[in-house]
C-alpha positions as a printed Julia matrix, in Angstrom:
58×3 Matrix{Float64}:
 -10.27   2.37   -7.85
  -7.51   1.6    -5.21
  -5.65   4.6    -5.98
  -9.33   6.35   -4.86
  -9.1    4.54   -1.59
  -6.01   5.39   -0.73
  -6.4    9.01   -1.32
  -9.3    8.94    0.91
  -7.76   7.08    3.55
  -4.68   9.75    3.76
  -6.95  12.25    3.79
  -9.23  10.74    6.6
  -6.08   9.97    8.87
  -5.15  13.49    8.62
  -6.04  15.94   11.56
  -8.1   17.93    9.68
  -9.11  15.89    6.82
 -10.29  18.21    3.54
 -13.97  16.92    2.54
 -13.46  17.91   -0.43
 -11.03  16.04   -1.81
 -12.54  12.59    0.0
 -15.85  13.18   -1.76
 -13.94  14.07   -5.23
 -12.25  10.84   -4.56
 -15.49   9.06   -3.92
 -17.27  10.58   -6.6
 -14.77   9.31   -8.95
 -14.7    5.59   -7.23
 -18.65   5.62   -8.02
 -18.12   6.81  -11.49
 -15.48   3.9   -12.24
 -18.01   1.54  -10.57
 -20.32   2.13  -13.09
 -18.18   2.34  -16.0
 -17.06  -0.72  -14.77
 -20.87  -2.0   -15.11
 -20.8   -1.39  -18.53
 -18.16  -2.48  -19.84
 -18.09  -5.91  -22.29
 -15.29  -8.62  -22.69
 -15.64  -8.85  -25.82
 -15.89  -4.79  -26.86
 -12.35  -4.12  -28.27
 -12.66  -0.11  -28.45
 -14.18  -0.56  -24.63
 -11.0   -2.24  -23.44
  -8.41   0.01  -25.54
 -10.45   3.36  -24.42
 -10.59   1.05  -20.41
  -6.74   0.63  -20.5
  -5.81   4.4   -21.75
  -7.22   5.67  -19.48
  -6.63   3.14  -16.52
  -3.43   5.34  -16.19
  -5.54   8.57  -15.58
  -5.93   7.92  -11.91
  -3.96   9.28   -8.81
């Protein structure tokens, strides 16, 4: 989710920041959130599927 924030705050301290890739960034910060909800310790396939794809981001 960091890699979200910091897209959004290079776009924001740009002079004419594109909306559209600060809400795709927080749309996807709200979608890890509640992935992130869901997910159990002890869930093996939920923290293989969790760590593939932990590289997925910006």
């Amino acid at each position: 989710m960091g890699a979200y924030s910091a897209v959004i705050a290079t776009e924001e301290a740009k002079a004419a920041p594109d909306e559209s890739v600060i809400e795709a960034a927080r749309a996807a910060q709200n979608r890890l959130a509640r992935e992130r909800e869901g997910l159990r310790s002890l869930d093996r396939e939920q923290i293989a599927a969790a760590r593939a794809l932990r590289g997925a981001c910006p």
